[in-house]
Jmol script that loads the backbone (N, CA, C; Angstrom):
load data "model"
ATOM      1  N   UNK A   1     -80.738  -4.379 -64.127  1.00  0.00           N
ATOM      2  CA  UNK A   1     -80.893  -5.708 -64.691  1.00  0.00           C
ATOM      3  C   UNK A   1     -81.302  -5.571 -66.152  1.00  0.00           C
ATOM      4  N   UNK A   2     -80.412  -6.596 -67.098  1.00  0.00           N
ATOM      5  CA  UNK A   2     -81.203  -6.314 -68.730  1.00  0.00           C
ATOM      6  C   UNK A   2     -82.502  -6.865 -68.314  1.00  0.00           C
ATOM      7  N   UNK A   3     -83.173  -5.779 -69.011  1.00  0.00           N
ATOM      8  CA  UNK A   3     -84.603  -7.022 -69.134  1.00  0.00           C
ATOM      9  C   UNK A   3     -84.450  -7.555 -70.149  1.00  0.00           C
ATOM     10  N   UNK A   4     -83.714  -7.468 -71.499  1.00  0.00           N
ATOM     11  CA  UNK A   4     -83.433  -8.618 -72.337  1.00  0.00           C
ATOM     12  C   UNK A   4     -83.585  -9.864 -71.974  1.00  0.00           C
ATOM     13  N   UNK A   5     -83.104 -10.009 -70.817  1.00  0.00           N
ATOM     14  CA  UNK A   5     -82.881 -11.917 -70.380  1.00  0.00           C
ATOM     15  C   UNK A   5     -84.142 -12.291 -69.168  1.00  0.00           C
ATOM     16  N   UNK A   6     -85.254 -11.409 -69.500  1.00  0.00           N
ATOM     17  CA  UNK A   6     -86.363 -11.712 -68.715  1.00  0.00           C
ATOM     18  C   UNK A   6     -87.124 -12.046 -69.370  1.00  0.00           C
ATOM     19  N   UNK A   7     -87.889 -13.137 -69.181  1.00  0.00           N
ATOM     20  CA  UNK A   7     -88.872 -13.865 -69.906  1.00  0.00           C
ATOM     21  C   UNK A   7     -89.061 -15.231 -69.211  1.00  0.00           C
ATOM     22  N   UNK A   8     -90.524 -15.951 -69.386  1.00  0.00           N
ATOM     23  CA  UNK A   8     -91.304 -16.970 -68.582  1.00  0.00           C
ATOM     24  C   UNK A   8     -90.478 -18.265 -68.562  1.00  0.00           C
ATOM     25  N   UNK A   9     -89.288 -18.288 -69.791  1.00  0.00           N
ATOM     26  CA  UNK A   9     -88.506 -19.346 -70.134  1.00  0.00           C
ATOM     27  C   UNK A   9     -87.178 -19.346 -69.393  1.00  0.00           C
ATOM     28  N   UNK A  10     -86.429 -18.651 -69.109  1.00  0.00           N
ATOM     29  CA  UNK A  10     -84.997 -17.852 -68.051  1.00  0.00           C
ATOM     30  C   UNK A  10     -86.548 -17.713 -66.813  1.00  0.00           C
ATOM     31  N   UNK A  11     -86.948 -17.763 -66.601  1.00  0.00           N
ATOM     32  CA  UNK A  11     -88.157 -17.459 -65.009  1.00  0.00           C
ATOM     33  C   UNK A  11     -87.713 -18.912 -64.867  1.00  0.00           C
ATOM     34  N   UNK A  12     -88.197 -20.122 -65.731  1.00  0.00           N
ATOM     35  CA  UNK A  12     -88.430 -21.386 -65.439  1.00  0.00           C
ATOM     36  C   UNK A  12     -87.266 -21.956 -65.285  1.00  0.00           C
ATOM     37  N   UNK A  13     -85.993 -21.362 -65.899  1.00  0.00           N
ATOM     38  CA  UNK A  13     -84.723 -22.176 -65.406  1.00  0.00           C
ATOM     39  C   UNK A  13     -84.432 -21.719 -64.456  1.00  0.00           C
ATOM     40  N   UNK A  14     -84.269 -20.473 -64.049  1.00  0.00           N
ATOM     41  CA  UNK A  14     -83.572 -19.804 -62.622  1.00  0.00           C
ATOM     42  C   UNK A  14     -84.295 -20.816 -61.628  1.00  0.00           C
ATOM     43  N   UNK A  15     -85.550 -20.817 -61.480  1.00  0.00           N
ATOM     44  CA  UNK A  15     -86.471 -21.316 -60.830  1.00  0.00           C
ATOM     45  C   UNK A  15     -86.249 -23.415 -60.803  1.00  0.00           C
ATOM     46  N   UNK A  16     -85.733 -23.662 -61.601  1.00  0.00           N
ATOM     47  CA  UNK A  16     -85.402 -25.351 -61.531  1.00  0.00           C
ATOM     48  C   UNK A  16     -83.866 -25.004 -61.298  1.00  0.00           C
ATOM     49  N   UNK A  17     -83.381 -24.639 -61.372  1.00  0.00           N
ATOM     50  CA  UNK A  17     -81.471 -24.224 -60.798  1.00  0.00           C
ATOM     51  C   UNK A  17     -81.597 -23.873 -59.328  1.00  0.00           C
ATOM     52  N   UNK A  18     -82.551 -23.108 -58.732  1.00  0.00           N
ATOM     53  CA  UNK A  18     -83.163 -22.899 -57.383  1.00  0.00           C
ATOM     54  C   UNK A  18     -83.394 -24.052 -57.016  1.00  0.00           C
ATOM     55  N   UNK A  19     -84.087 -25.167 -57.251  1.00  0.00           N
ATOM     56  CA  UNK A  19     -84.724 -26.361 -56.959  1.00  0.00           C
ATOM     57  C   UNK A  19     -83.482 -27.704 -56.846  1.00  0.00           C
ATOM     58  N   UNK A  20     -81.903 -27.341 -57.320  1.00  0.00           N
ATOM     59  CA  UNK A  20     -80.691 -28.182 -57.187  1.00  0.00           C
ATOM     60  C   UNK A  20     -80.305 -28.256 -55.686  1.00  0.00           C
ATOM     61  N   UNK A  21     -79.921 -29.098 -55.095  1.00  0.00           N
ATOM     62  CA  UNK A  21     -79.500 -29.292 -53.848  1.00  0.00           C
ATOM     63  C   UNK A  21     -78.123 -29.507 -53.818  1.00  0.00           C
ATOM     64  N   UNK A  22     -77.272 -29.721 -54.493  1.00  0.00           N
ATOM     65  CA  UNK A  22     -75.656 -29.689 -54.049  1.00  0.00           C
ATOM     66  C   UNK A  22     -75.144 -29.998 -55.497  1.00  0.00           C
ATOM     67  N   UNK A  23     -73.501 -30.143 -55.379  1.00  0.00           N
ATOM     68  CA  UNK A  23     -72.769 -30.356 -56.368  1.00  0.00           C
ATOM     69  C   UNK A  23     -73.506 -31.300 -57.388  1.00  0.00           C
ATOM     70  N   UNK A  24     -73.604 -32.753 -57.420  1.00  0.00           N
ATOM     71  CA  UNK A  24     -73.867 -33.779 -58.098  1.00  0.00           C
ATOM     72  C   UNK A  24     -75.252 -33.611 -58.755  1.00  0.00           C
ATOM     73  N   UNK A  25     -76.409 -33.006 -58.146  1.00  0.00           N
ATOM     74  CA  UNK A  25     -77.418 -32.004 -58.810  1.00  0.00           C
ATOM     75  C   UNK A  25     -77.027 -31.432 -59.783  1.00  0.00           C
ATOM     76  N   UNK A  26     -76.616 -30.520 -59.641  1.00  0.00           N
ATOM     77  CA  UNK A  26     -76.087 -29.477 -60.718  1.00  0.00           C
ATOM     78  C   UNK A  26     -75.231 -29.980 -61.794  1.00  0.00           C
ATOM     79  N   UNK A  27     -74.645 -31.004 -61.731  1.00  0.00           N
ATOM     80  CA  UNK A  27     -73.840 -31.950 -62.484  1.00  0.00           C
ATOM     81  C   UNK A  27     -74.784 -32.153 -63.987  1.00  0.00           C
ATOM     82  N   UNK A  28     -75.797 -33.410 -62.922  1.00  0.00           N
ATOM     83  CA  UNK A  28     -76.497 -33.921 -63.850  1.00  0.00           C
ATOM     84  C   UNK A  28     -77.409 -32.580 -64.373  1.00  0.00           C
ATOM     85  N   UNK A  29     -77.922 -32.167 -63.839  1.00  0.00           N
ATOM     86  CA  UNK A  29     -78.802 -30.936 -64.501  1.00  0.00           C
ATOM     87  C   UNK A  29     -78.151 -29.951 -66.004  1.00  0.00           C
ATOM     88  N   UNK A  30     -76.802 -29.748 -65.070  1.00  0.00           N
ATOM     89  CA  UNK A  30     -76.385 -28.979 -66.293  1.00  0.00           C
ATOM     90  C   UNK A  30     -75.672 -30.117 -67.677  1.00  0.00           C
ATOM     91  N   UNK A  31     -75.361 -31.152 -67.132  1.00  0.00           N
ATOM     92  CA  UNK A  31     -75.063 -31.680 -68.120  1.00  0.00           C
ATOM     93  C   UNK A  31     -75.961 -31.942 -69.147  1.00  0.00           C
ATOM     94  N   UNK A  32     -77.237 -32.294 -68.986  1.00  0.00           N
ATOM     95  CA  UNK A  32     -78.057 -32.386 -69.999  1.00  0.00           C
ATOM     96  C   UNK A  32     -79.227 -30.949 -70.437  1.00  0.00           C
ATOM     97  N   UNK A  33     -78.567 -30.026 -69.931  1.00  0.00           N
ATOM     98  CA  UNK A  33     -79.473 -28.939 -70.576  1.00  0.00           C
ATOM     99  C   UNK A  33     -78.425 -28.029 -70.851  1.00  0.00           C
ATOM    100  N   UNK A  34     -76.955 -28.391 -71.254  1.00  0.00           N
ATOM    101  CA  UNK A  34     -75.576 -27.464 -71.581  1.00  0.00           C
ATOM    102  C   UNK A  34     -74.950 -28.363 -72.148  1.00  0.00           C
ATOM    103  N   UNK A  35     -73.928 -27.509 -73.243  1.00  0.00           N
ATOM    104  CA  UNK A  35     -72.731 -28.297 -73.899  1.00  0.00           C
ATOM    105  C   UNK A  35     -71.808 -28.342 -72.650  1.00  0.00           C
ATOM    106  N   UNK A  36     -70.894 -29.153 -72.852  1.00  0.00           N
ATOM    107  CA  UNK A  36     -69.854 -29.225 -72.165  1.00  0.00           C
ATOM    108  C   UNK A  36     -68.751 -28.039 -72.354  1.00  0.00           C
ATOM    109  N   UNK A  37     -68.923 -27.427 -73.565  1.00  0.00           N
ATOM    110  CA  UNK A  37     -68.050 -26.083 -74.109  1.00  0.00           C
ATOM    111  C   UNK A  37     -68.888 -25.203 -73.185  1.00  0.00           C
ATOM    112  N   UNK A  38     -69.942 -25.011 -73.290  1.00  0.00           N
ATOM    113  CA  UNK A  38     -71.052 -23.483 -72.431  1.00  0.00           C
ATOM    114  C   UNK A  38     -70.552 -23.970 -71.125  1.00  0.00           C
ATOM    115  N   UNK A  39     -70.842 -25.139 -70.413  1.00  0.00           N
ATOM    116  CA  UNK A  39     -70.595 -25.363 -68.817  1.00  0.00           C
ATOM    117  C   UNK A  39     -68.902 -24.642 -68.835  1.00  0.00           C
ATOM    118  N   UNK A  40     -67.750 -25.528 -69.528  1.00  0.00           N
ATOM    119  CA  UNK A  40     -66.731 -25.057 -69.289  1.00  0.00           C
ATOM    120  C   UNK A  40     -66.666 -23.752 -69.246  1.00  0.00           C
ATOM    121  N   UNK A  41     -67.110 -22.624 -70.224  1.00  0.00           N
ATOM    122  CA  UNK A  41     -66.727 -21.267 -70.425  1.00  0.00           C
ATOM    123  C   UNK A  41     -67.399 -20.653 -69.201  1.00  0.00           C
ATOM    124  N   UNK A  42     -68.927 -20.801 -68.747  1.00  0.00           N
ATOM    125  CA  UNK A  42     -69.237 -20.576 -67.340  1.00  0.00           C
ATOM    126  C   UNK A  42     -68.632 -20.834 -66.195  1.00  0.00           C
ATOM    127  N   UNK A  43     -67.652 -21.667 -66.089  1.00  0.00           N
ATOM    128  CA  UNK A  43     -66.825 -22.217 -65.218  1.00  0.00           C
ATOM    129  C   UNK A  43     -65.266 -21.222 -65.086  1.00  0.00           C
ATOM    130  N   UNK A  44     -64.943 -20.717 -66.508  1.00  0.00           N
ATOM    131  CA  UNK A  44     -63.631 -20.109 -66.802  1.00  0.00           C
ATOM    132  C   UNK A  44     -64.135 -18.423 -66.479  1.00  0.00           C
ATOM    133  N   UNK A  45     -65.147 -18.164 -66.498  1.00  0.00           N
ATOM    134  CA  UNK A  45     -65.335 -17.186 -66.492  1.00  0.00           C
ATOM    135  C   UNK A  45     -65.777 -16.386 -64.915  1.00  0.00           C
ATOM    136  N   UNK A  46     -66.047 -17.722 -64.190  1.00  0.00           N
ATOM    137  CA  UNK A  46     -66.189 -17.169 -62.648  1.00  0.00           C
ATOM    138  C   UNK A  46     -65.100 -17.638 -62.118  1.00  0.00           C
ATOM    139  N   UNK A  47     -64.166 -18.284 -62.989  1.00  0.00           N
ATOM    140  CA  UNK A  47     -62.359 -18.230 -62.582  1.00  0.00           C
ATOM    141  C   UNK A  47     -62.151 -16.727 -62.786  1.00  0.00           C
ATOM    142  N   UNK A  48     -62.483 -16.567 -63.978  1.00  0.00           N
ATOM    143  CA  UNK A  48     -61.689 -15.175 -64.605  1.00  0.00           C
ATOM    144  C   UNK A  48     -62.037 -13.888 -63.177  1.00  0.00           C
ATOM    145  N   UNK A  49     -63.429 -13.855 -62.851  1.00  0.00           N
ATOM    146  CA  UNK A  49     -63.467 -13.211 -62.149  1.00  0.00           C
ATOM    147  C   UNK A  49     -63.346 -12.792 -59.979  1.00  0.00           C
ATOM    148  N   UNK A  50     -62.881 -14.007 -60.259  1.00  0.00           N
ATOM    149  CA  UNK A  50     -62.550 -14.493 -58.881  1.00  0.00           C
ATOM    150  C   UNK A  50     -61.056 -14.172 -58.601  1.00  0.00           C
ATOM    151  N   UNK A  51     -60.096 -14.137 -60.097  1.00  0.00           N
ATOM    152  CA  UNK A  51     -59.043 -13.935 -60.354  1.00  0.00           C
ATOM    153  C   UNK A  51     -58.788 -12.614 -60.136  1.00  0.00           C
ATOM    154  N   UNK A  52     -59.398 -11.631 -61.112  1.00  0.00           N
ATOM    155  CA  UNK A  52     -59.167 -10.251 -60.989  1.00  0.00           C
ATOM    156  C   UNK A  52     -59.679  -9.427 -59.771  1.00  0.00           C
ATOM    157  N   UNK A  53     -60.513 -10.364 -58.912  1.00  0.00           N
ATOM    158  CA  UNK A  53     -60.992  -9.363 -57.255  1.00  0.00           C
ATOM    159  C   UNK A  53     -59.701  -9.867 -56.835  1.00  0.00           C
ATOM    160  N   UNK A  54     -58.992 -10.946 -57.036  1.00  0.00           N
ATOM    161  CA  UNK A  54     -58.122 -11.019 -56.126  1.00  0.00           C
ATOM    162  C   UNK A  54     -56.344 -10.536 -56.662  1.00  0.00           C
ATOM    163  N   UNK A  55     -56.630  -9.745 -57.521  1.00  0.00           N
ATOM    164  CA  UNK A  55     -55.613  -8.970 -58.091  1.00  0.00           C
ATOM    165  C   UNK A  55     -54.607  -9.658 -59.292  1.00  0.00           C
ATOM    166  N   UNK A  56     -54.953 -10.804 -59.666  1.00  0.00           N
ATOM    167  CA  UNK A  56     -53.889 -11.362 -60.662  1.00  0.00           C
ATOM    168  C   UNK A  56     -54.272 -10.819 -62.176  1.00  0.00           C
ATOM    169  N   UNK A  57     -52.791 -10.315 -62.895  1.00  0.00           N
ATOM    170  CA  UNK A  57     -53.038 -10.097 -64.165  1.00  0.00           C
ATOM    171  C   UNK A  57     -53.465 -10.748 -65.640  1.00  0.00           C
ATOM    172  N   UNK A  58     -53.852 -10.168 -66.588  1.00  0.00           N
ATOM    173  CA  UNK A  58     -54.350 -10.687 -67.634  1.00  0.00           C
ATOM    174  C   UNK A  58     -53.335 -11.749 -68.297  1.00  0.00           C
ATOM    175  N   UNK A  59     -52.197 -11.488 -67.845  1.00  0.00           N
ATOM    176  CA  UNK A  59     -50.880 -13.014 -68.195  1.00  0.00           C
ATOM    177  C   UNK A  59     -51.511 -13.520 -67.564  1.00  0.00           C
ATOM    178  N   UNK A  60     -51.485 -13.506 -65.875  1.00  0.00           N
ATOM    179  CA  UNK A  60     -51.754 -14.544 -64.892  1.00  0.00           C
ATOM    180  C   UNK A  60     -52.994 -15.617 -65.681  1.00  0.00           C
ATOM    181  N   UNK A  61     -54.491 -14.772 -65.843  1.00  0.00           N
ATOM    182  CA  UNK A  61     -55.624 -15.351 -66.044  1.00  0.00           C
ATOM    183  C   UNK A  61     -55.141 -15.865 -67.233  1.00  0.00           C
ATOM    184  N   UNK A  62     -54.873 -15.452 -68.337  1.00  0.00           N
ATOM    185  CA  UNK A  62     -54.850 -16.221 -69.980  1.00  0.00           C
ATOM    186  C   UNK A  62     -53.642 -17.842 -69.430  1.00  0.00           C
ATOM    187  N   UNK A  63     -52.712 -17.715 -68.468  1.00  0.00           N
ATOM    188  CA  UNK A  63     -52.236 -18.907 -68.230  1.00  0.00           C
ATOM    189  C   UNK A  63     -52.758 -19.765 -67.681  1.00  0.00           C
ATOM    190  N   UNK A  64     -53.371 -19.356 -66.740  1.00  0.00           N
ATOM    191  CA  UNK A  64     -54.423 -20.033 -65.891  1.00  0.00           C
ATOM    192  C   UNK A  64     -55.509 -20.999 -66.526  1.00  0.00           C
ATOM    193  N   UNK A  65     -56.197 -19.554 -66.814  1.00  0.00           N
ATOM    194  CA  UNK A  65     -57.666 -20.264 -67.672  1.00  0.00           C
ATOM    195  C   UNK A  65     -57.748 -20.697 -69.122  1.00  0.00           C
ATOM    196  N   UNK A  66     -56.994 -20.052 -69.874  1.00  0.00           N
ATOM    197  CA  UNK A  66     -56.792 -20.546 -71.157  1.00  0.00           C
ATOM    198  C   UNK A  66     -57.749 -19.037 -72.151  1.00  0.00           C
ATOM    199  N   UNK A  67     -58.539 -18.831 -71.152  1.00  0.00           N
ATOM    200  CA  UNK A  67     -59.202 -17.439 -71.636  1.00  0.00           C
ATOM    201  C   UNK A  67     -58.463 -16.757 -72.943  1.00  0.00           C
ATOM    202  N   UNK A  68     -59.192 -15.962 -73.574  1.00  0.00           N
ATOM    203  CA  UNK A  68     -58.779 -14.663 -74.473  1.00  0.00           C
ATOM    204  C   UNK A  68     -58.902 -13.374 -73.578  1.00  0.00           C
ATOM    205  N   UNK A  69     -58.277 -12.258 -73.749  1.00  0.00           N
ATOM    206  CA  UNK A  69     -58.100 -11.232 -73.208  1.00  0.00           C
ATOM    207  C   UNK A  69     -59.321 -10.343 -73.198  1.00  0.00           C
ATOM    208  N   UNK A  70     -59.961 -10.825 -74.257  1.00  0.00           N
ATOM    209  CA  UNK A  70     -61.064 -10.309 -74.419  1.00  0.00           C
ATOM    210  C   UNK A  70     -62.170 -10.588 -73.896  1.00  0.00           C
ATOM    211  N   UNK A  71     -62.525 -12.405 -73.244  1.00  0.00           N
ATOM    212  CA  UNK A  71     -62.895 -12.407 -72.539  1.00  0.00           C
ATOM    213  C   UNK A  71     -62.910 -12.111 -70.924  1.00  0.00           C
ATOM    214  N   UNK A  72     -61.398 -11.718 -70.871  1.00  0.00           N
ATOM    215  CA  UNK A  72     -60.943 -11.129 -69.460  1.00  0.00           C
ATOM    216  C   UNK A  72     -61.989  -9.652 -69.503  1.00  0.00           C
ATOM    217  N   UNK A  73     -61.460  -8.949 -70.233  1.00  0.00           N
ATOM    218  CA  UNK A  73     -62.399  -7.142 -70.133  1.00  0.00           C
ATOM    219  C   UNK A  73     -63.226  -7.362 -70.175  1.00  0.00           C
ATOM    220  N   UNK A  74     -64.581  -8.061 -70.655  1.00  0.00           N
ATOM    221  CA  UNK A  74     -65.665  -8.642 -70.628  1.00  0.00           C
ATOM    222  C   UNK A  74     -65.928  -8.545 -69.454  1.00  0.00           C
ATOM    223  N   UNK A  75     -65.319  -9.608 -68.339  1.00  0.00           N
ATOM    224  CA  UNK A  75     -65.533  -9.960 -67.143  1.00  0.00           C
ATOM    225  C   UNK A  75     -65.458  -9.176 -66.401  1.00  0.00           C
ATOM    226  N   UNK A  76     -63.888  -8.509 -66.434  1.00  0.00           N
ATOM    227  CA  UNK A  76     -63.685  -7.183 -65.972  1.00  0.00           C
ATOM    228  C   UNK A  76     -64.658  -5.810 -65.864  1.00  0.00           C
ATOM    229  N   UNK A  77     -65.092  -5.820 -66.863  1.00  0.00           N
ATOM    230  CA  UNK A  77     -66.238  -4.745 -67.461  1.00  0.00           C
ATOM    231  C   UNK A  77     -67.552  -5.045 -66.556  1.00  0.00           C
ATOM    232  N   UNK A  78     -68.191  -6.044 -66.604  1.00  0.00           N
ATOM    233  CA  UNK A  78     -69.329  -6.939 -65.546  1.00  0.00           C
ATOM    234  C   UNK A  78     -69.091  -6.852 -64.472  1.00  0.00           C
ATOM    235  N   UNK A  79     -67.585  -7.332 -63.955  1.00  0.00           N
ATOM    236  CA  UNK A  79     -67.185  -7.551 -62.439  1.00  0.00           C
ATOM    237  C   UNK A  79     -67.573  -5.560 -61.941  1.00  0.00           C
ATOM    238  N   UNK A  80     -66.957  -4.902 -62.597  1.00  0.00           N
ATOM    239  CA  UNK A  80     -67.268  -3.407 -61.725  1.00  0.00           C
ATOM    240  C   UNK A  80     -68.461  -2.529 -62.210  1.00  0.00           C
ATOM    241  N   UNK A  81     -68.617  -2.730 -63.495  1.00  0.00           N
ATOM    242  CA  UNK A  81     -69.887  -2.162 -63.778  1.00  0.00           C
ATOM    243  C   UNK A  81     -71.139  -2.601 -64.446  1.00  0.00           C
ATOM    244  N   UNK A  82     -71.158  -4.093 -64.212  1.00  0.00           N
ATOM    245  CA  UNK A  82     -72.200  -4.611 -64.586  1.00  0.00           C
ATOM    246  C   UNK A  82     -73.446  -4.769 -63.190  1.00  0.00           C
ATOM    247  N   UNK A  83     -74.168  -5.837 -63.149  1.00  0.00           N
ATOM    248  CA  UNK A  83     -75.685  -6.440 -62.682  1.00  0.00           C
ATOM    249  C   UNK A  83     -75.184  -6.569 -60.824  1.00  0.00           C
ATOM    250  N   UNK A  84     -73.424  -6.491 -60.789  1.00  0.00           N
ATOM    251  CA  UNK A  84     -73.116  -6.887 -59.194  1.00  0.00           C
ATOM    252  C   UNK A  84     -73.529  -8.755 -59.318  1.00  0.00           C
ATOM    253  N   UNK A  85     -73.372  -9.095 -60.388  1.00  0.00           N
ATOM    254  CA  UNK A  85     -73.621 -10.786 -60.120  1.00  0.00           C
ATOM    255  C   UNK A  85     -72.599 -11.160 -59.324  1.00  0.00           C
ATOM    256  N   UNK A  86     -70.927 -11.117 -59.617  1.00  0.00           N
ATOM    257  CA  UNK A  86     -70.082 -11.754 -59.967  1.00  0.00           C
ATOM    258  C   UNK A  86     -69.884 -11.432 -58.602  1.00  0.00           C
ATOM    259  N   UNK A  87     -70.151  -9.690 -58.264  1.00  0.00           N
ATOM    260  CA  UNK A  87     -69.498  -9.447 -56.225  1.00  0.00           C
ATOM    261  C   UNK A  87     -70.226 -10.078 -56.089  1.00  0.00           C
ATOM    262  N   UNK A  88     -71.786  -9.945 -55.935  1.00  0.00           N
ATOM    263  CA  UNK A  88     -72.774 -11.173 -54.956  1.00  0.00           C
ATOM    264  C   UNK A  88     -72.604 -12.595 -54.647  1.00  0.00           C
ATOM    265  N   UNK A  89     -71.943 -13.328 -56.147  1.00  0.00           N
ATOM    266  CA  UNK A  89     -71.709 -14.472 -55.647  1.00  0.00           C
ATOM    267  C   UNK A  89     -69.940 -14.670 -55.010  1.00  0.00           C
ATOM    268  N   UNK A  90     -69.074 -13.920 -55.171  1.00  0.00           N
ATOM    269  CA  UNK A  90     -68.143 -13.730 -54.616  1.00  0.00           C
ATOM    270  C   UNK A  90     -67.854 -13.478 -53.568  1.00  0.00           C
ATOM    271  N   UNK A  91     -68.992 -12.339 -53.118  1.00  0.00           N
ATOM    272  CA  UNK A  91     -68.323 -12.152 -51.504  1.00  0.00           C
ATOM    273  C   UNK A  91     -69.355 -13.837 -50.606  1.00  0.00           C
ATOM    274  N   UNK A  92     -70.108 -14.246 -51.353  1.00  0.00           N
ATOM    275  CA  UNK A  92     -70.750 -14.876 -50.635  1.00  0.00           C
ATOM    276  C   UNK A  92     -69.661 -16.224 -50.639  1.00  0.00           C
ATOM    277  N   UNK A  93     -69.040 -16.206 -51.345  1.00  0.00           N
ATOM    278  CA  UNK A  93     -67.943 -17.492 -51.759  1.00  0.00           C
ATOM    279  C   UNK A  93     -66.448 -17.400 -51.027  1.00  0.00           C
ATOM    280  N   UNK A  94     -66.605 -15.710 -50.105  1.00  0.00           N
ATOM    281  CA  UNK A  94     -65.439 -15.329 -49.478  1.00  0.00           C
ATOM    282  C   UNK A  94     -64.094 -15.061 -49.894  1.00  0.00           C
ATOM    283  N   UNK A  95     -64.210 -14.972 -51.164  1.00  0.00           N
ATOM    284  CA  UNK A  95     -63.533 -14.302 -52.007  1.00  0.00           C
ATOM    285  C   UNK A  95     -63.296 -12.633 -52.275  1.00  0.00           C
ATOM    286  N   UNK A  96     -62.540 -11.892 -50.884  1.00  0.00           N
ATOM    287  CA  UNK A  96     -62.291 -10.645 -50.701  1.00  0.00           C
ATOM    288  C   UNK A  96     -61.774  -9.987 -51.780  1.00  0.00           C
ATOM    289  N   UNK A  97     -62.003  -8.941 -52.248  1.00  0.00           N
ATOM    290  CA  UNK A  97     -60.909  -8.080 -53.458  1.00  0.00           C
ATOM    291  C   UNK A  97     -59.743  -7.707 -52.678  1.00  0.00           C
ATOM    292  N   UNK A  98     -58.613  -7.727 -53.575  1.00  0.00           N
ATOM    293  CA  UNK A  98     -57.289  -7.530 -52.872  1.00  0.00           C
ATOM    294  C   UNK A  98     -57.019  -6.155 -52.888  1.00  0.00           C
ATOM    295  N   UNK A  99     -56.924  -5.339 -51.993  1.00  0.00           N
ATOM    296  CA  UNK A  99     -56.723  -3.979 -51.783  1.00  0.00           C
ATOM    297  C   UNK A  99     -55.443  -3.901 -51.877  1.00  0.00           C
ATOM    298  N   UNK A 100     -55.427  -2.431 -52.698  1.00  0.00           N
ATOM    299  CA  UNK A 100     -53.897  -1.949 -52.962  1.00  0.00           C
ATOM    300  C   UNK A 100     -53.148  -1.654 -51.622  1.00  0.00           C
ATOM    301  N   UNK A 101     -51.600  -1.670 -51.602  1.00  0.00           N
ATOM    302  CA  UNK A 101     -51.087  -1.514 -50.419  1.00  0.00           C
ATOM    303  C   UNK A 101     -50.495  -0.080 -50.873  1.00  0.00           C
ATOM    304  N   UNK A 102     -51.288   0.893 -49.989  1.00  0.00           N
ATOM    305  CA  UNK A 102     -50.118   2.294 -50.609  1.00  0.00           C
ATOM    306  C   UNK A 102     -49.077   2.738 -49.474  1.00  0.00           C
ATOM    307  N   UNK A 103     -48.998   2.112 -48.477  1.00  0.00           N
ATOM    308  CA  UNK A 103     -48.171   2.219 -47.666  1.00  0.00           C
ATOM    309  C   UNK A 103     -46.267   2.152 -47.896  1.00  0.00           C
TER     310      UNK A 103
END
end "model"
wireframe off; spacefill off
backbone 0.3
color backbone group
């Protein structure tokens, strides 16, 4: 984990984001403590990576999401060797990685 992004202030949001009860929660919450650009790119970016467990290419995602490529390797880069955020909330979202067929 960075400890960069540890501190009493990220303690107090994780901790009121814990405290949301469903979609329309999180709505209003994030709407007034996020731009609508930060919500969207958080939004494109657990596309981006929901995309690449499930095997579609960097055409696929840049058509899709509208992404830069660069934010694809980013994701890419996180999704296998970053914090395990993106598997944790993925497999919990049932979103399997697509295994190669070498048959």
């Amino acid at each position: 984990m960075d400890k960069r992004i540890r501190d009493e202030f990220t303690d107090r949001l994780f901790d009121a984001i814990l405290l949301l009860e469903n979609r329309e929660e999180c709505y209003r919450f994030f709407e007034d403590i996020a731009t609508v650009a930060e919500i969207k790119a958080l939004g494109q970016r657990l596309e981006v990576a929901r995309m690449l467990r499930l095997g579609a290419t960097y055409d696929e995602i840049v058509e899709k999401t509208g992404v830069s490529t660069a934010t694809i390797s980013r994701v890419k880069r996180c999704l296998y060797y970053g914090a395990d955020g993106y598997a944790m909330i993925l497999d919990r979202m049932g979103i399997e990685e697509k295994k190669e067929n070498n048959t």
